[in-house]
N, C-alpha and C positions, 0 to 999 in steps of 0.2 A: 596792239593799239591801247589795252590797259593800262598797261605798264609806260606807254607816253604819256596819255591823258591824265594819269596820277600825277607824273612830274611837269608836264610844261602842257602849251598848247599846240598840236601839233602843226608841220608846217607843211605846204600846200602837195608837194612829190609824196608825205606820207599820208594825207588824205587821199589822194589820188590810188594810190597801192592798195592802200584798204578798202576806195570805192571798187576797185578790179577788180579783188579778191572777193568780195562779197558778190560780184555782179556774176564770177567764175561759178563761185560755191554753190547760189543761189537760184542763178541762172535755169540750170536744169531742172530742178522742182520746180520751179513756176512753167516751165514749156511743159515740164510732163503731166501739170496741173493742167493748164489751157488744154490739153491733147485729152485728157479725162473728161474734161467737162464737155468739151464736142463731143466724144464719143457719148456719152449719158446724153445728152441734147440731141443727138440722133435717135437715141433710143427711145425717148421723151415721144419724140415728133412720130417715129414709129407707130410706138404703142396707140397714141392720136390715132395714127389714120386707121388703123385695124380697129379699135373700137366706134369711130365714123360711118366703116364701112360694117360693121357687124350692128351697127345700131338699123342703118340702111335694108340691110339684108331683115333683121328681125321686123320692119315694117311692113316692108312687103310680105313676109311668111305672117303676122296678123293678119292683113290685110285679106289675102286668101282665105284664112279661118274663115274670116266673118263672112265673106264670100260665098264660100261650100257650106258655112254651117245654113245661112241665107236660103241656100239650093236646095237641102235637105229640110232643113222647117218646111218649104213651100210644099214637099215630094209628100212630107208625109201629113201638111193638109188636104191634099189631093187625096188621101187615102182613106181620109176620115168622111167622105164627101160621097 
């Protein structure tokens, strides 16, 4: 295609060939590009829910602390009494 475009303008079956060839060549990188990027976009959304779910889980394990620690201050007013 260089080597046209230097000498003339090219004509429409040699556009066309070259649109192919590129669509051939190129084709694949960009599928195995979209196919990468889903994959990391799963992994993305993954990672999401595990840290969701471990934010979740660490509320309720405070939530206990303050709970038992609660239970234990009161145990060891009782003791002082």
């Amino acid at each position: 295609m260089q080597a046209i475009l230097a000498e003339r303008e090219p004509v429409a079956d040699e556009l066309e060939r070259y649109r192919a060839a590129v669509e051939r060549y190129f084709g694949a990188f960009a599928r195995e590009a979209e196919q990468r990027l889903r994959d990391v976009d799963r992994r993305i959304a993954h990672v999401n829910q595990v840290q969701f779910n471990l934010q979740a889980e660490r509320g309720v394990a405070l939530r206990r602390v303050e709970v038992t620690q609660g239970v234990l201050s009161r145990a060891r007013e009782l003791e002082a009494t």
